[in-house]
PyMOL Python script that loads the backbone (N, CA, C, O; Angstrom):
from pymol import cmd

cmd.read_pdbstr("""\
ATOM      1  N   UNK A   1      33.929 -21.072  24.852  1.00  0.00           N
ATOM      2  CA  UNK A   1      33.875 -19.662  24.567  1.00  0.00           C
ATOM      3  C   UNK A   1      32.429 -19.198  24.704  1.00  0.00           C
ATOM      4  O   UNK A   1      31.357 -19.554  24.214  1.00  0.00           O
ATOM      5  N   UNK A   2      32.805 -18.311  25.519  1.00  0.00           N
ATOM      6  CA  UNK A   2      30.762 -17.738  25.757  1.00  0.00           C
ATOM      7  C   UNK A   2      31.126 -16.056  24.737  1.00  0.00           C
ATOM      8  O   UNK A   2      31.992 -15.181  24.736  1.00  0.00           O
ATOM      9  N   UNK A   3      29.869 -16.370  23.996  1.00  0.00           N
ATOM     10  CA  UNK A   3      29.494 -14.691  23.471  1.00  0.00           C
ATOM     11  C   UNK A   3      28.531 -14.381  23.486  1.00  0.00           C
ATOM     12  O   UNK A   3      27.633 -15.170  23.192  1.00  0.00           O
ATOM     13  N   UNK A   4      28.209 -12.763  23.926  1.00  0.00           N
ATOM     14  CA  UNK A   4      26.812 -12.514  24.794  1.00  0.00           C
ATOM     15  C   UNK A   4      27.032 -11.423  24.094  1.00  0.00           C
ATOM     16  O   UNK A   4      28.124 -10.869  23.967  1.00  0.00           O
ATOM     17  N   UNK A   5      25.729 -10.998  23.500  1.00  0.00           N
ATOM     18  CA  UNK A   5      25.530  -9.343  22.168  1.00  0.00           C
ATOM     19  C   UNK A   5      24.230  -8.770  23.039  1.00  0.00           C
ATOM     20  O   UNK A   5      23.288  -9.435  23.471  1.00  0.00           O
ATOM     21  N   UNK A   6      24.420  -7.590  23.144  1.00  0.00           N
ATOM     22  CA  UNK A   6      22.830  -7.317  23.815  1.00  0.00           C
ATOM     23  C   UNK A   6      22.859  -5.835  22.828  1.00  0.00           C
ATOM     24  O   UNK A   6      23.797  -5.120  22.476  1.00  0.00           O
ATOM     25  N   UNK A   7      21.627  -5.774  22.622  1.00  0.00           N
ATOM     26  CA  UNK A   7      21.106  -5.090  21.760  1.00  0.00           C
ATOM     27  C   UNK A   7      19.773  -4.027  22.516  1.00  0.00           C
ATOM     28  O   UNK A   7      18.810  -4.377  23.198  1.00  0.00           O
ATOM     29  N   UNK A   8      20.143  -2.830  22.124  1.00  0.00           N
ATOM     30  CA  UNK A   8      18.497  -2.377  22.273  1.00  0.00           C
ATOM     31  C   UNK A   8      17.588  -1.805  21.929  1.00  0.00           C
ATOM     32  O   UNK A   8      16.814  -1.010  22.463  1.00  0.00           O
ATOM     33  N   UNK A   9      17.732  -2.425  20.562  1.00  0.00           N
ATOM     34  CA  UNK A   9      16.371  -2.427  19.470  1.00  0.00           C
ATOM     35  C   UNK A   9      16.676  -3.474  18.629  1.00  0.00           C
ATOM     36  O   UNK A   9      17.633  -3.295  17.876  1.00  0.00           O
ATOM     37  N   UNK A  10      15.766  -5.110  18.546  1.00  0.00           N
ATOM     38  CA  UNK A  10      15.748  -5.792  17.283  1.00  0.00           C
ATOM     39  C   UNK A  10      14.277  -5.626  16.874  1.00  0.00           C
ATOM     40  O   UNK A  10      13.199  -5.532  17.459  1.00  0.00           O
ATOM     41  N   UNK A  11      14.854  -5.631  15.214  1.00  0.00           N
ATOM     42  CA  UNK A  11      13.595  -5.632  14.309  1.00  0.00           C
ATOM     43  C   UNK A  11      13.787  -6.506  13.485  1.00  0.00           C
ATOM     44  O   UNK A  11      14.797  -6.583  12.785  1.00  0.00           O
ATOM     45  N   UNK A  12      12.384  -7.642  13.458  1.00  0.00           N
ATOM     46  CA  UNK A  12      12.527  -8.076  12.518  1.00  0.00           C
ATOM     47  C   UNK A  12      11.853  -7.963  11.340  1.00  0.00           C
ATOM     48  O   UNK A  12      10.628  -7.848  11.361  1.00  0.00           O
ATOM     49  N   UNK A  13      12.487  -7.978  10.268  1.00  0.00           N
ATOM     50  CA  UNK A  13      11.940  -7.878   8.922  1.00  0.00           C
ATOM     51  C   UNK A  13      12.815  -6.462   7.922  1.00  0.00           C
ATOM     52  O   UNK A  13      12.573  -5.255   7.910  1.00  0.00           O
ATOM     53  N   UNK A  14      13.612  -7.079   7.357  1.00  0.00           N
ATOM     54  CA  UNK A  14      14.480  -5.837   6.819  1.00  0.00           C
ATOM     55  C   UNK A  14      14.455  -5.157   5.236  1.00  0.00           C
ATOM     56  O   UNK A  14      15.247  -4.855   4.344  1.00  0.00           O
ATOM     57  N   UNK A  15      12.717  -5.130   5.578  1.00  0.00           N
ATOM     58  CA  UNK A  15      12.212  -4.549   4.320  1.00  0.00           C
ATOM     59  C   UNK A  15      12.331  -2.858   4.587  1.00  0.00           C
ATOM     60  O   UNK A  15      13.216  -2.365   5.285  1.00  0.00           O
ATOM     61  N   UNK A  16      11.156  -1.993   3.823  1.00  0.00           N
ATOM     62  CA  UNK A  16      11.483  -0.703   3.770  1.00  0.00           C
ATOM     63  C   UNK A  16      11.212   0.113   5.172  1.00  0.00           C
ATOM     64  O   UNK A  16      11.767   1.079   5.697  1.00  0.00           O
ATOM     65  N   UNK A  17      10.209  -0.644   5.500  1.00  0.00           N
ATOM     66  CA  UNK A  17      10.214  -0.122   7.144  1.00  0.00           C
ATOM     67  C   UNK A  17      11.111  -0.533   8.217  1.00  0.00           C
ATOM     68  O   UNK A  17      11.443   0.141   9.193  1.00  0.00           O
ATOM     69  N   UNK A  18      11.456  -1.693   7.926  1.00  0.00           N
ATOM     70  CA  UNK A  18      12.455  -2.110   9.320  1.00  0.00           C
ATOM     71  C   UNK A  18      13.955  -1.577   8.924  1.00  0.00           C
ATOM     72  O   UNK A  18      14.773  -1.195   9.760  1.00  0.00           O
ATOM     73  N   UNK A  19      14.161  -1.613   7.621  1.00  0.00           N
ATOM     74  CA  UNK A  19      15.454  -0.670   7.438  1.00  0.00           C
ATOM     75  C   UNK A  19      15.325   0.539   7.648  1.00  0.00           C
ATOM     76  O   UNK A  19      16.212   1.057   8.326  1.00  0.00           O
ATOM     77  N   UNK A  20      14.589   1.107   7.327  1.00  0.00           N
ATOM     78  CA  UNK A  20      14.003   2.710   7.987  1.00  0.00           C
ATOM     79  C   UNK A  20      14.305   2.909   9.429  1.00  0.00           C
ATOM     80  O   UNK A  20      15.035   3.799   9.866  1.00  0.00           O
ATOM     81  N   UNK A  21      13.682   2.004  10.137  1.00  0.00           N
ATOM     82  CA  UNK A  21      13.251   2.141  11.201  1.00  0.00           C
ATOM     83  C   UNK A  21      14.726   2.143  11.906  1.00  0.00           C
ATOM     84  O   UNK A  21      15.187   3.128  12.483  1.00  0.00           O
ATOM     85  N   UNK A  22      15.521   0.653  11.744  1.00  0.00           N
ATOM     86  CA  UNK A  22      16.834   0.934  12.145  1.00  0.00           C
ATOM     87  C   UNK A  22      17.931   1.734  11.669  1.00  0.00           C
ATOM     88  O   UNK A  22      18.985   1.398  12.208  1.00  0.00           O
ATOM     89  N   UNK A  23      18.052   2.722  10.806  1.00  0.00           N
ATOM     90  CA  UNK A  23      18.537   3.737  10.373  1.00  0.00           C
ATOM     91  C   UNK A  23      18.530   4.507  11.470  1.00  0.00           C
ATOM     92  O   UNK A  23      19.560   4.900  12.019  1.00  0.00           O
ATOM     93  N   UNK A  24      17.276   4.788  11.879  1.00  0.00           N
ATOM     94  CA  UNK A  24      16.997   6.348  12.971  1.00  0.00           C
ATOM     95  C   UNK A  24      17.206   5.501  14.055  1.00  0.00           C
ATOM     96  O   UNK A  24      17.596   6.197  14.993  1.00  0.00           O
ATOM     97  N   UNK A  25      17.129   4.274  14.388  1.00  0.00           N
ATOM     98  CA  UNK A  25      17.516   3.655  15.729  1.00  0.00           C
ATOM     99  C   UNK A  25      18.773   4.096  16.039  1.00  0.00           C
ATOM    100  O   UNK A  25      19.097   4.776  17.013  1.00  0.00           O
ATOM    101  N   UNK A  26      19.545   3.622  15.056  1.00  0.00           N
ATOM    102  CA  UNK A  26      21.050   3.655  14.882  1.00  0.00           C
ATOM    103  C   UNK A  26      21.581   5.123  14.974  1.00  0.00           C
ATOM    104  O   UNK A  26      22.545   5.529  15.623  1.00  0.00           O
ATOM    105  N   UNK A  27      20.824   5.742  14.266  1.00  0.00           N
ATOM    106  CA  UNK A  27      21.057   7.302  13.880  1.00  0.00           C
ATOM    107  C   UNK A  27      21.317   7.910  15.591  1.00  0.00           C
ATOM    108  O   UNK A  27      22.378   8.411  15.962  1.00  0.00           O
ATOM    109  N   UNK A  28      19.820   7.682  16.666  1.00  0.00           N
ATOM    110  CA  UNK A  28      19.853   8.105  17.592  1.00  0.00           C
ATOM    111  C   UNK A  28      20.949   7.509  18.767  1.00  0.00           C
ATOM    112  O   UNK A  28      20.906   7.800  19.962  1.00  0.00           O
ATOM    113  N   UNK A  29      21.849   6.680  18.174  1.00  0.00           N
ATOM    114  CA  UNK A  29      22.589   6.258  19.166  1.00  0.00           C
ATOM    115  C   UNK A  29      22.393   4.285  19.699  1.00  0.00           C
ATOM    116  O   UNK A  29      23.155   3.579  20.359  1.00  0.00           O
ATOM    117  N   UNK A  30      21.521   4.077  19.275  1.00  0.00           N
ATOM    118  CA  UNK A  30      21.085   2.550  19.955  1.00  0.00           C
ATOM    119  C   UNK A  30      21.829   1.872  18.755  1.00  0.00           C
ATOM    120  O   UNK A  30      22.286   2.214  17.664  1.00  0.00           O
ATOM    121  N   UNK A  31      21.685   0.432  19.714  1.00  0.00           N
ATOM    122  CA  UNK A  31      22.404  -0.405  19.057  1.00  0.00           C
ATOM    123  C   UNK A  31      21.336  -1.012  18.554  1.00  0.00           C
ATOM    124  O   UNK A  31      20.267  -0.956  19.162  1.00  0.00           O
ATOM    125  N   UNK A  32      21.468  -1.746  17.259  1.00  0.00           N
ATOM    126  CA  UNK A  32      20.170  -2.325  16.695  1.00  0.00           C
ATOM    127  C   UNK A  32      20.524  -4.113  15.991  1.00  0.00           C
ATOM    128  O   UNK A  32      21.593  -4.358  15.432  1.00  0.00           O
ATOM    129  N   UNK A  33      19.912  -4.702  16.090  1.00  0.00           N
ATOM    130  CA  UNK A  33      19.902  -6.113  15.171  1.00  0.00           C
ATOM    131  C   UNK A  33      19.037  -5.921  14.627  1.00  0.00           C
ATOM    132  O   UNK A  33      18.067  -5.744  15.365  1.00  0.00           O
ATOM    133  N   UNK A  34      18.745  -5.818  13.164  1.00  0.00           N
ATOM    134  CA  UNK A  34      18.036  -6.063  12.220  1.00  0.00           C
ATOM    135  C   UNK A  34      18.367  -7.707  11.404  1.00  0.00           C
ATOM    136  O   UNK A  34      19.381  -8.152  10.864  1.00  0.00           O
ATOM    137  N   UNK A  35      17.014  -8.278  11.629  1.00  0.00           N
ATOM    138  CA  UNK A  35      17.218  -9.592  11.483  1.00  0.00           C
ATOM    139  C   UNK A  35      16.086 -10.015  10.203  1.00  0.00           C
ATOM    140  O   UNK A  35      14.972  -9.623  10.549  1.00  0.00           O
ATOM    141  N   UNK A  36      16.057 -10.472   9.280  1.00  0.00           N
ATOM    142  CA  UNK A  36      15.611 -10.716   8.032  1.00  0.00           C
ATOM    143  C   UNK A  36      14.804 -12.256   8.070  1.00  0.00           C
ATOM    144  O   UNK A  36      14.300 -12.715   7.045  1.00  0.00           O
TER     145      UNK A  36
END
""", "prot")
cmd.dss("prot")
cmd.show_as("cartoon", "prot")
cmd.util.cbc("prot")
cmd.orient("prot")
């Protein structure tokens, strides 16, 4: 089984800025991985 995720915005660190940050990523439409 192949699984392939493409993303286009990862951030890492899902403190107050990188949750911020992917909020409005997300908000504007992109797909985001926020990775901790």
């Amino acid at each position: 089984m192949k699984l392939e995720n493409s993303y286009d915005v990862v951030i890492v660190g899902a403190g107050p800025g990188g949750s911020i940050t992917a909020r409005d990523c997300a908000k504007a439409g992109l797909k985001v991985l926020l990775l901790e």
